[in-house]
N, C-alpha and C positions, 0 to 999 in steps of 0.2 A: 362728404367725409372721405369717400373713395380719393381723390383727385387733392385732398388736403393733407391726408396722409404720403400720399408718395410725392408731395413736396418736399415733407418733413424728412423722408429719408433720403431726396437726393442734395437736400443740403449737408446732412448727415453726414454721409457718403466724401462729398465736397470739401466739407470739414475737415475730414480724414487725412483724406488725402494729400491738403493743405498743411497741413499743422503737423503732419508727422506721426501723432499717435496711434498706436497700433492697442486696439480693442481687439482681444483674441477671438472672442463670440461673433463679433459685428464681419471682423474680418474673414471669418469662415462660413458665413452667412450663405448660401448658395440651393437651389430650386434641383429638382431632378427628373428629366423627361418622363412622362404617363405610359401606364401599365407595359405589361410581359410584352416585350419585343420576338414579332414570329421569326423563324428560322426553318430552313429547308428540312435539316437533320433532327429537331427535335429542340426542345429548349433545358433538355436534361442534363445538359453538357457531357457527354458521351459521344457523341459523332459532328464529325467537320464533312463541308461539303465539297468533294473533288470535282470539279469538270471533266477532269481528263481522264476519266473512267468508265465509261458507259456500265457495265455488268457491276461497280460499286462505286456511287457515286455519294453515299456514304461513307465512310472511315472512321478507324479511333482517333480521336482528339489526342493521345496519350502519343500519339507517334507525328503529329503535325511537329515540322519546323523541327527535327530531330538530329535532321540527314539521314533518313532511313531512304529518302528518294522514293515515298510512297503515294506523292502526288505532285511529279513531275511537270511543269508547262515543255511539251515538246520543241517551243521556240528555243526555251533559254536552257532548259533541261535543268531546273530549278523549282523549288516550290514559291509559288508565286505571294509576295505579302510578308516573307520571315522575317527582311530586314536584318539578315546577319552583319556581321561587322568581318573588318579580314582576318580578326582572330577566330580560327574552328571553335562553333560552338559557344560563342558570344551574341550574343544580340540586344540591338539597342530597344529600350524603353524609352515609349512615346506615352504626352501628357496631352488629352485632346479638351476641347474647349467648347459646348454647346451650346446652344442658345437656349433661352431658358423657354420652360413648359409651365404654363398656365392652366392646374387644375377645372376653376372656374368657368375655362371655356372664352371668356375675356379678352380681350388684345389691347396689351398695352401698349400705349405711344410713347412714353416716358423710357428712357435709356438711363440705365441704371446697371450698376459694375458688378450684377450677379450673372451668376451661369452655375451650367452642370459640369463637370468634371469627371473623364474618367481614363484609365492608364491601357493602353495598347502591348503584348508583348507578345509575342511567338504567335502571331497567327491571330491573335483573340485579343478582344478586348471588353476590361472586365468594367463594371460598374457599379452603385450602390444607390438605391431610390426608394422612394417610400410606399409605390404600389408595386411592386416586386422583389425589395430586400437587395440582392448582390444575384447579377447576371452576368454570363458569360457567351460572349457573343462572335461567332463564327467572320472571320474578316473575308473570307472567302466564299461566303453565300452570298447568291444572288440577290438576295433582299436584304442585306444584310443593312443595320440601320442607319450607319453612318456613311452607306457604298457614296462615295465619288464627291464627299464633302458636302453632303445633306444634313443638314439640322446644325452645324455646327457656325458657330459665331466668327465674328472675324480675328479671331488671334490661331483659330483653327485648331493642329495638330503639330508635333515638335517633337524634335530627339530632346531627352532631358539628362537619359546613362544611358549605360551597359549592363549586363549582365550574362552570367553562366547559371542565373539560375535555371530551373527547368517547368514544366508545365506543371508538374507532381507540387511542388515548392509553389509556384504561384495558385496555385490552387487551397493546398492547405489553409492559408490565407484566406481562400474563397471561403473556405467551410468554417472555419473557426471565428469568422465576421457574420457567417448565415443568424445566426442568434441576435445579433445588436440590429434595438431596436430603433427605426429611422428618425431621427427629429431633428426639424427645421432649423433650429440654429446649433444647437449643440452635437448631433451624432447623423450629419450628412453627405452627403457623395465628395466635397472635396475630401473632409476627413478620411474616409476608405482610400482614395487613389492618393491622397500624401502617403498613408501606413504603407502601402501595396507598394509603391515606386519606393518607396524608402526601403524598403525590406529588398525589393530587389536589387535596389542597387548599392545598400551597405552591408546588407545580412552574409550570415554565413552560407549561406549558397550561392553566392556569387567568389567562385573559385572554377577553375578549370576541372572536369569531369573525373581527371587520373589524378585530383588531387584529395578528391571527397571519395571515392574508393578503399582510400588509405585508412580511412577512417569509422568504422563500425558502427557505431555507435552517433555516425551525421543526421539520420533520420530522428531519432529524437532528442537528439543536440537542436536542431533546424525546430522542431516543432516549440522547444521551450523555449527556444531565442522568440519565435515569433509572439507566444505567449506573452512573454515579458515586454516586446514592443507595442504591443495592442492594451498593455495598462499602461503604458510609458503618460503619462502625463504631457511631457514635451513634445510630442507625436500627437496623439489623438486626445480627442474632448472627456475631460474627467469630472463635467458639472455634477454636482447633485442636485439632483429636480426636489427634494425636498425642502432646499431652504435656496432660496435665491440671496440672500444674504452670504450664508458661507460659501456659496458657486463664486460671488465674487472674490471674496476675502482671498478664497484656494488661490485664487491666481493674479493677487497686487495688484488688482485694479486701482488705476487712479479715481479721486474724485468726477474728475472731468467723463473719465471713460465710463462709470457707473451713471451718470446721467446718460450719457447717450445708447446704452443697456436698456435701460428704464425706457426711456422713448422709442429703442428700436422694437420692444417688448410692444405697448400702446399700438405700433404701428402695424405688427406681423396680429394682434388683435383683433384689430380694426380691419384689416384687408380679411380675414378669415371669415369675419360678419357678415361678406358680401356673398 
């Protein structure tokens, strides 16, 4: 049944592909690497890890990628990992690409157009999974999980924008996703890193520094904006798990697409069973 199932879904898949249509569910379908990833500094996200400190080779997170010049590479005399852009205080959003992680312990032979998903920015990069909820992950630790392109599949890591927003801003984000609960087709890790990259690179924190100063009142202007994009519908997944019927209706599913709902249902079933 195992091996007749993930037929079914890389014809599925193939189908897809083929023909053009775009199943929102199917297409956001996506797996998320296994438990709490360790960290030098702690996994509370509070301290980044400097090399080039001996007497504090811990640090605030809060001041990483800042320009505060707080952890310096002697070579370049630069923090190593910002990826700023040549505008002060700008920095590009990276969209990285993993390979997928199998709960069951399994290995599968079958190539199949899932993965994990998650968004790089200022130093860190953040993620969303189902045994650990939304982590935030030190680019600059020596264990860090993704050091020197480990676990990640072949399309890798990419500039995708810019941004001015800032660590506070990408975080907020962090916190007010820490609540949403992970599920398999509808509320998983590519979902979090489209909302996150999108917020950073169209939201109202993406302004220059002296121009959100201006402004009193940005900090809970920025909080409601995000609010309102985290129920946005067109952004993130707004099934209701109550009725799979109205899940589809919410969102014009075609006939064709609801059968292949139904069967991708059957299959993520069937693979759980094992």
């Amino acid at each position: 049944m195992d091996s007749f199932a993930w037929v079914i879904i890389c014809l599925v898949l193939i189908w897809m592909r083929n023909s053009g249509t775009k199943c929102h569910v199917i297409k956001r379908w996506g797996y998320s690497a296994t438990g709490v990833a360790p960290q030098t500094c702690g996994t509370n996200n509070n301290k980044f890890y400097c090399a080039y400190d001996p007497a504090e080779k811990c640090k605030s997170r809060s001041q990483r990628c800042t320009g505060s010049n707080i952890c310096n590479n002697p070579n370049t005399n630069k923090e190593d990992d910002c990826l700023e852009t040549p505008n002060p205080g700008e920095y590009y959003v990276l969209f990285g690409h993993a390979k997928l992680s199998d709960s069951s312990g399994k290995k599968r032979s079958i190539r199949v157009a899932l993965e994990h998903q998650f968004v790089t920015f200022r130093g860190f990069t953040y993620e969303f999974g189902k045994s650990y909820g939304v982590q935030v992950l030190d680019i600059a630790d020596p264990i860090y999980k993704y050091k020197n392109g480990q676990h990640l599949n072949d399309k890798g890591i990419g500039q995708i924008g810019r941004s001015y927003c800032n660590w506070k801003d990408a975080n907020l984000v962090v916190e007010m996703w820490r609540s949403e609960k992970y599920k398999l087709i509808t509320n998983n890790c590519q979902e979090f890193a489209d909302a996150l990259s999108y917020i950073l690179i169209y939201g109202t924190c993406n302004q220059p520094a002296a121009a959100r100063v201006k402004r009193n009142d940005n900090d809970i202007e920025f909080s409601q904006y995000v609010d309102r994009q985290l129920r946005n519908c067109s952004l993130v997944c707004c099934y209701d798990d109550s009725s799979l019927s109205s899940a589809i209706t919410s969102h014009n599913s075609n006939p064709l697409a609801v059968l292949v709902f139904v069967i991708m249902i059957f299959v993520v079933v069937t693979l759980c069973k094992d």
